[in-house]
MMTF fields as JSON, N, C-alpha, C and O atoms, coordinates in Angstrom:
{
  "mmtfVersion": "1.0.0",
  "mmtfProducer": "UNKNOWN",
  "numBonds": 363,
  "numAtoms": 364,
  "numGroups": 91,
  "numChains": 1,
  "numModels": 1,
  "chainsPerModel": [1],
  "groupsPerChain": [91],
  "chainIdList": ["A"],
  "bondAtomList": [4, 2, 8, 6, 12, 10, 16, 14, 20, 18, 24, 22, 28, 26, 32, 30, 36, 34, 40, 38, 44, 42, 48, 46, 52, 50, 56, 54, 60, 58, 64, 62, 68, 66, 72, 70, 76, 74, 80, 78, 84, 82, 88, 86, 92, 90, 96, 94, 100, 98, 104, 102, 108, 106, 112, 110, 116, 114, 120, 118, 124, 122, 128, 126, 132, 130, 136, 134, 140, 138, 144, 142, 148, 146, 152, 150, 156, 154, 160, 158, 164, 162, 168, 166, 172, 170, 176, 174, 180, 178, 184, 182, 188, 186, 192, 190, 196, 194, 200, 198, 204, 202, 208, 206, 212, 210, 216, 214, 220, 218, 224, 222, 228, 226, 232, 230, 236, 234, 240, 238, 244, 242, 248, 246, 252, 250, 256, 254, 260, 258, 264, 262, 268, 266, 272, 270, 276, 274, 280, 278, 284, 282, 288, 286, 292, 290, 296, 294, 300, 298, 304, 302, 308, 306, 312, 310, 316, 314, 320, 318, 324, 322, 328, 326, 332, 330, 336, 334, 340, 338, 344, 342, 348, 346, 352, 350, 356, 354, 360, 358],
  "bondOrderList": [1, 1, 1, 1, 1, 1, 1, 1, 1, 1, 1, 1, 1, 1, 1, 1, 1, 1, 1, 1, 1, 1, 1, 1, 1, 1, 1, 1, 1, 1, 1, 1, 1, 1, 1, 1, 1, 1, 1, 1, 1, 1, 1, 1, 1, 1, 1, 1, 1, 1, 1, 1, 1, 1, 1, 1, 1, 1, 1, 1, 1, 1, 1, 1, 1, 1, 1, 1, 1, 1, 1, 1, 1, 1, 1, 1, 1, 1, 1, 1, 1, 1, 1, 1, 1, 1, 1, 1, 1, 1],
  "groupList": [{"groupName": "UNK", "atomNameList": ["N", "CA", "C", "O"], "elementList": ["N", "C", "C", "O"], "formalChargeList": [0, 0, 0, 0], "bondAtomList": [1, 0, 2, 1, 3, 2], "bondOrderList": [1, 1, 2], "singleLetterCode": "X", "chemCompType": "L-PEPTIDE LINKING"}],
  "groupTypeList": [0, 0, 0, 0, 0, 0, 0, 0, 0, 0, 0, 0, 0, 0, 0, 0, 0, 0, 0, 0, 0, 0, 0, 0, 0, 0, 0, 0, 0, 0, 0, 0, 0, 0, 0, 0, 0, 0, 0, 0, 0, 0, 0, 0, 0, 0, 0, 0, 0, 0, 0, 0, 0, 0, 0, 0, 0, 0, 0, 0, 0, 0, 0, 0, 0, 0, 0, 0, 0, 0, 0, 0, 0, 0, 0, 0, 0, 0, 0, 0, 0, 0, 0, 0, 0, 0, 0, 0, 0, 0, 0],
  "groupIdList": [1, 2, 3, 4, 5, 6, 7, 8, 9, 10, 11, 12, 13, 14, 15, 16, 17, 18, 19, 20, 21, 22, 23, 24, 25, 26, 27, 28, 29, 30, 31, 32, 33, 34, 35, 36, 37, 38, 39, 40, 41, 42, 43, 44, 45, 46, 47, 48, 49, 50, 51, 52, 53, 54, 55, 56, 57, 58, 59, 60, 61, 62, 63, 64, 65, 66, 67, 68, 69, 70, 71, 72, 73, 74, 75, 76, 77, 78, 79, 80, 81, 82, 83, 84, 85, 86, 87, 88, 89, 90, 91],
  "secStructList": [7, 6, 6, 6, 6, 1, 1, 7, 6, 6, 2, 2, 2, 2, 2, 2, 2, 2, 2, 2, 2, 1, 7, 7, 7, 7, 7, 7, 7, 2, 2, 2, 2, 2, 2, 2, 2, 2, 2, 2, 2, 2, 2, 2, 6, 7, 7, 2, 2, 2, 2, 2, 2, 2, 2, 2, 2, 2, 6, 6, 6, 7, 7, 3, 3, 3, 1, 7, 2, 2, 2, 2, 2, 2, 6, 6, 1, 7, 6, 6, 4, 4, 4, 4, 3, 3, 3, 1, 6, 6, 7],
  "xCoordList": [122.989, 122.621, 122.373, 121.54, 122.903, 122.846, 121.659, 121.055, 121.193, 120.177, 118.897, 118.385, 118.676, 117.726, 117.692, 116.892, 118.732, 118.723, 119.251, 119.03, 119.838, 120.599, 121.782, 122.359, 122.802, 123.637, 124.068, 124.002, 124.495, 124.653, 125.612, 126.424, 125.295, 125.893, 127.101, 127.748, 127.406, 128.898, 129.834, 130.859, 128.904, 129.865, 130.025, 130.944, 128.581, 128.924, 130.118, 130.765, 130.291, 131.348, 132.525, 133.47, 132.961, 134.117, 134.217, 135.295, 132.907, 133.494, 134.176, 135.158, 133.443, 134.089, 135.705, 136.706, 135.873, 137.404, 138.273, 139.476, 137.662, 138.441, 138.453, 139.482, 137.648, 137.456, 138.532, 139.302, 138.352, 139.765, 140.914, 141.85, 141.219, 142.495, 142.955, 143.964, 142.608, 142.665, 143.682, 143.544, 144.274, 145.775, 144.793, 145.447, 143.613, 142.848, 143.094, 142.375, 144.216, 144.699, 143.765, 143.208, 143.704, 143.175, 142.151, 140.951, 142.687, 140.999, 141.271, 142.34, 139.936, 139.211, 138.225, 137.055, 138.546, 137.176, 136.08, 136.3, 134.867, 133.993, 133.774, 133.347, 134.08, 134.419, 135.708, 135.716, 136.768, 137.247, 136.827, 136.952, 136.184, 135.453, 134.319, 133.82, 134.131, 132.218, 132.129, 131.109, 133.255, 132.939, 132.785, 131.959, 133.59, 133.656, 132.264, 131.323, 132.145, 130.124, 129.45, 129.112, 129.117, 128.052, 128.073, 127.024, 129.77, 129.388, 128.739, 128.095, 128.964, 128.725, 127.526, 126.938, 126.633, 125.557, 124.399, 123.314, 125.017, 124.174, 124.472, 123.471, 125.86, 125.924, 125.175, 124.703, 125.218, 124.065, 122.687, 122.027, 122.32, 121.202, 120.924, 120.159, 122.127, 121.639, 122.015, 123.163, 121.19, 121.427, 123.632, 124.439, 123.674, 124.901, 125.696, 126.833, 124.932, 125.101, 125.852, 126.753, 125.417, 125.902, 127.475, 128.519, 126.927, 128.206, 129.161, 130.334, 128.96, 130.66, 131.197, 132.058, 130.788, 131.441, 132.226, 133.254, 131.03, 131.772, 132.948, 133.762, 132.95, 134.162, 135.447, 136.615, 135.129, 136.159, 136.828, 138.055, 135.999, 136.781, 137.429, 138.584, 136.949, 137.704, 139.159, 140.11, 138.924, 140.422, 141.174, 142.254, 140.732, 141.208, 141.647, 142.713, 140.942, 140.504, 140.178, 140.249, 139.863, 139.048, 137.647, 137.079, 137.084, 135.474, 134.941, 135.448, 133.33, 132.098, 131.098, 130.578, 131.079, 130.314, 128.343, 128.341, 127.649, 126.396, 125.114, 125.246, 124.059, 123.009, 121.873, 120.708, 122.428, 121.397, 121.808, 122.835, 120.137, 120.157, 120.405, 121.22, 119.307, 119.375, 120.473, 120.389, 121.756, 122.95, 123.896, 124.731, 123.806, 124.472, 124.399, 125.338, 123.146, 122.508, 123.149, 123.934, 122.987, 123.2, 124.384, 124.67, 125.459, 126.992, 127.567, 128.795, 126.911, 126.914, 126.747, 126.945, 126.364, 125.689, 127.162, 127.398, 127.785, 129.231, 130.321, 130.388, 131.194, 132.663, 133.361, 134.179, 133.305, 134.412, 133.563, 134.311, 132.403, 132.212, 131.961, 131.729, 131.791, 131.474, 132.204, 131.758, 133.4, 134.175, 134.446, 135.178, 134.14, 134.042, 132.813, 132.824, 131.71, 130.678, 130.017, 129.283, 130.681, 129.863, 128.598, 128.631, 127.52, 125.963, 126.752, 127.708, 125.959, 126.294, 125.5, 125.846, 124.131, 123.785, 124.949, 124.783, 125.974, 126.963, 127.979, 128.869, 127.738, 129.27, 128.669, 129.334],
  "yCoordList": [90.166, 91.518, 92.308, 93.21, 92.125, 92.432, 92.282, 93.183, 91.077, 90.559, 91.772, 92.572, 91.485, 92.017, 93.566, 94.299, 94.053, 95.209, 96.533, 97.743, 95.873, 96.208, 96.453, 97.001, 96.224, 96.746, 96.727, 95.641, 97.779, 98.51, 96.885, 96.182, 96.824, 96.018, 96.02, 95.102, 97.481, 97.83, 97.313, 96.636, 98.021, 97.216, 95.678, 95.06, 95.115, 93.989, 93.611, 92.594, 93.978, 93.244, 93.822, 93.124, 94.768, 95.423, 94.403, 93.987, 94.005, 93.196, 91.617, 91.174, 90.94, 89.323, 90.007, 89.445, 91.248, 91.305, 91.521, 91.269, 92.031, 92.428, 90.775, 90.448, 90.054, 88.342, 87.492, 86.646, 88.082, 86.698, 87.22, 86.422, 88.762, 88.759, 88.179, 87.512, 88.158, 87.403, 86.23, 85.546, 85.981, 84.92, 83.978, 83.265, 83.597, 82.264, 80.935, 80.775, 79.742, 78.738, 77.647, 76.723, 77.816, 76.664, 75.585, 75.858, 74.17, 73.323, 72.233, 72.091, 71.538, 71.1, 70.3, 70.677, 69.131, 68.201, 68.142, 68.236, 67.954, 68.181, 66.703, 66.526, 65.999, 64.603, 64.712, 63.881, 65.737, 65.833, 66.417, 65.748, 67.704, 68.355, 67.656, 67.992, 66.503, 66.398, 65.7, 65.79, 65.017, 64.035, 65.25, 65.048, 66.779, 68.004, 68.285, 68.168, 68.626, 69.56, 68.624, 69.047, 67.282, 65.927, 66.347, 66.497, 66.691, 66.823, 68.012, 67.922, 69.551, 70.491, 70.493, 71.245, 69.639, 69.371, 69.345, 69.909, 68.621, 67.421, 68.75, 69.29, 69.106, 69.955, 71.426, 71.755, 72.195, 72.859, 73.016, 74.055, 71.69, 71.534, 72.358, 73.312, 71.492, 72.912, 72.569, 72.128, 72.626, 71.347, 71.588, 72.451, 70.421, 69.828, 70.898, 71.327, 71.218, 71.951, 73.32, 73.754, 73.982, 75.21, 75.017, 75.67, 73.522, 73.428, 73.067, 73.261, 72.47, 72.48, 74.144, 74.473, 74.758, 75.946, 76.498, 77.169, 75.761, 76.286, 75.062, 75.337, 74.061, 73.134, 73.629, 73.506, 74.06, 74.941, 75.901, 75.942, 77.006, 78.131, 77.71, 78.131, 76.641, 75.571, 75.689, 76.37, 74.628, 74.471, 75.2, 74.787, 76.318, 77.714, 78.417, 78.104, 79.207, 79.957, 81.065, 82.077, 81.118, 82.441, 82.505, 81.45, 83.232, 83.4, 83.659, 84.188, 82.996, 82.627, 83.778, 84.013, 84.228, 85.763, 84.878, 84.141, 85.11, 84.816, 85.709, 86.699, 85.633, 86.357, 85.622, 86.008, 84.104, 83.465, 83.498, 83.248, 84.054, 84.77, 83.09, 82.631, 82.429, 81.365, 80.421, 80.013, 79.915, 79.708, 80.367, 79.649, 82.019, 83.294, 83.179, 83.46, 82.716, 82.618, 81.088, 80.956, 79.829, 78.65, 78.965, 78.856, 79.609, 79.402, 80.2, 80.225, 80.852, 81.774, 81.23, 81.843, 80.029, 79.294, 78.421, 77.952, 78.535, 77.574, 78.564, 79.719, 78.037, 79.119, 78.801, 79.628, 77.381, 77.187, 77.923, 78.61, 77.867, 78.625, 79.467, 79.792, 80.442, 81.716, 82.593, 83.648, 82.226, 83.784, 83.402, 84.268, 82.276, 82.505, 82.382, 82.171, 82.681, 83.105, 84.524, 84.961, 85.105, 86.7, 86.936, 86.688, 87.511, 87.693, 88.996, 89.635, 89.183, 90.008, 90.916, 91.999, 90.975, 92.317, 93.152, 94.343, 92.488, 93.18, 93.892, 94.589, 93.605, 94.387, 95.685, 96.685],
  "zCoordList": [76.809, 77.108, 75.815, 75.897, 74.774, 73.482, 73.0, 72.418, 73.207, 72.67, 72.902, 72.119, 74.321, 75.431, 75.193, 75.774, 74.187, 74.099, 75.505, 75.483, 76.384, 77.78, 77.461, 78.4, 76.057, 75.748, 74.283, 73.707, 73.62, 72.316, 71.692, 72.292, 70.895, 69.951, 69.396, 68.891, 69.588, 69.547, 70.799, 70.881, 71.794, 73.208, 73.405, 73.943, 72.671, 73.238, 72.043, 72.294, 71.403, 70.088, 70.747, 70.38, 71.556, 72.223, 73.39, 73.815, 73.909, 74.851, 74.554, 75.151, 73.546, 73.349, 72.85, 73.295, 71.905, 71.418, 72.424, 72.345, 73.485, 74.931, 75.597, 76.188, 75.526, 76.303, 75.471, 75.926, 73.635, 73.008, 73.362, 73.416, 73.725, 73.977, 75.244, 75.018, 76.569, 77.556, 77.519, 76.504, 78.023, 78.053, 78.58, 79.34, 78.591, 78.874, 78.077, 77.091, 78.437, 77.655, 78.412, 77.821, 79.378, 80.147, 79.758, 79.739, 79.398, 79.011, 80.431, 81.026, 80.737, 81.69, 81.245, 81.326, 80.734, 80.583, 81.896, 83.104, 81.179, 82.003, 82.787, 83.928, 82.091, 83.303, 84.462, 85.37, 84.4, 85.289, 86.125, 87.151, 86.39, 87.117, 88.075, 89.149, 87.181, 87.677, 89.139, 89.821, 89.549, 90.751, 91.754, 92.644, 91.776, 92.86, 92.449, 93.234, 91.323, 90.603, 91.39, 92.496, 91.08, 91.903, 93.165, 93.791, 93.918, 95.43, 96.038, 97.084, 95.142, 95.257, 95.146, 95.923, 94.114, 93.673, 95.063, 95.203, 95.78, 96.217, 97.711, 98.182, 98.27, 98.898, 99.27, 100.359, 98.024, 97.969, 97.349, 97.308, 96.822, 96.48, 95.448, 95.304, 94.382, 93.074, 92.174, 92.118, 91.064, 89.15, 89.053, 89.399, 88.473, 88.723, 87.498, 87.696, 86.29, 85.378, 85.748, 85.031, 86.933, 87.571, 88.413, 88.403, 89.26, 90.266, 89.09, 89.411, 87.47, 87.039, 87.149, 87.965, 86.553, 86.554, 87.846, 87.94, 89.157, 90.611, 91.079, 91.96, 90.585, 90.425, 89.55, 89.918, 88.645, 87.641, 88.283, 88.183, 89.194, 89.85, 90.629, 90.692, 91.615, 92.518, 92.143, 92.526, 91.117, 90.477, 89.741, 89.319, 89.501, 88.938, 90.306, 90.837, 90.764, 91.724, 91.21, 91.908, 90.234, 89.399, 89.554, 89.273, 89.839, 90.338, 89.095, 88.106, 89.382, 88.349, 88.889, 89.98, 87.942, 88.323, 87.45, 86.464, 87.87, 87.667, 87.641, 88.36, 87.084, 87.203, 87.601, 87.505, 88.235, 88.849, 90.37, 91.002, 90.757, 92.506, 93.061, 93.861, 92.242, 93.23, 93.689, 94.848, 92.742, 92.482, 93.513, 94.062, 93.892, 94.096, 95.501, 96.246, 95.922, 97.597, 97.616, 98.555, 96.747, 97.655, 98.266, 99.459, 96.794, 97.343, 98.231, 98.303, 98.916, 99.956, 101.352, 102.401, 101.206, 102.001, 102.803, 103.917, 101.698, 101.7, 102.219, 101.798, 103.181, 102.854, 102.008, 101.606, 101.367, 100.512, 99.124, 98.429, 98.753, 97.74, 97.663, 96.498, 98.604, 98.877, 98.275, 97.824, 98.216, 97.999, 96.677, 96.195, 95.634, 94.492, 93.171, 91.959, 94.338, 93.437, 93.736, 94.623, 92.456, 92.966, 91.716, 90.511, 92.573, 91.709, 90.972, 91.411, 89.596, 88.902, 89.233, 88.761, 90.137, 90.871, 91.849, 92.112, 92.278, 93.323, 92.497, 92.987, 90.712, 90.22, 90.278, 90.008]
}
């Protein structure tokens, strides 16, 4: 958003110092994830690259906020992924 000029350069530097403080310890190889991403994959018909992240919230249960509609609509499609993919048009 910085980039794109959609937000001040100041904020965005307020925002990553506000993201390292975050108590976020959690690691997750991406080979553990991938056999749920492949099924999610193949489930909603959508590059496998996206479903790790929706495999991650899975096993988190922390929601993947996105600015891809198309991603935003498959998992909508799902109840199990529904309630943890929210489009970043709805914040």
């Amino acid at each position: 958003m910085a980039r794109t000029g959609r937000l001040a350069e100041a904020d965005a530097a307020d925002a990553l110092a506000l993201f390292q403080r975050l108590p976020l310890r959690r690691r997750v190889a991406d080979r553990d994830l991938a056999p749920e991403a492949f099924r999610l994959a193949r489930l909603l018909d959508h590059p496998v690259y996206d479903c790790l992240y929706l495999a991650l919230a899975m096993e988190s249960g922390a929601p993947v906020v996105t600015a891809d509609r198309r991603f935003a609509a498959a998992a909508a499609r799902d109840a199990a992924s529904a309630p943890l993919v929210v489009a970043l048009s709805a914040l």
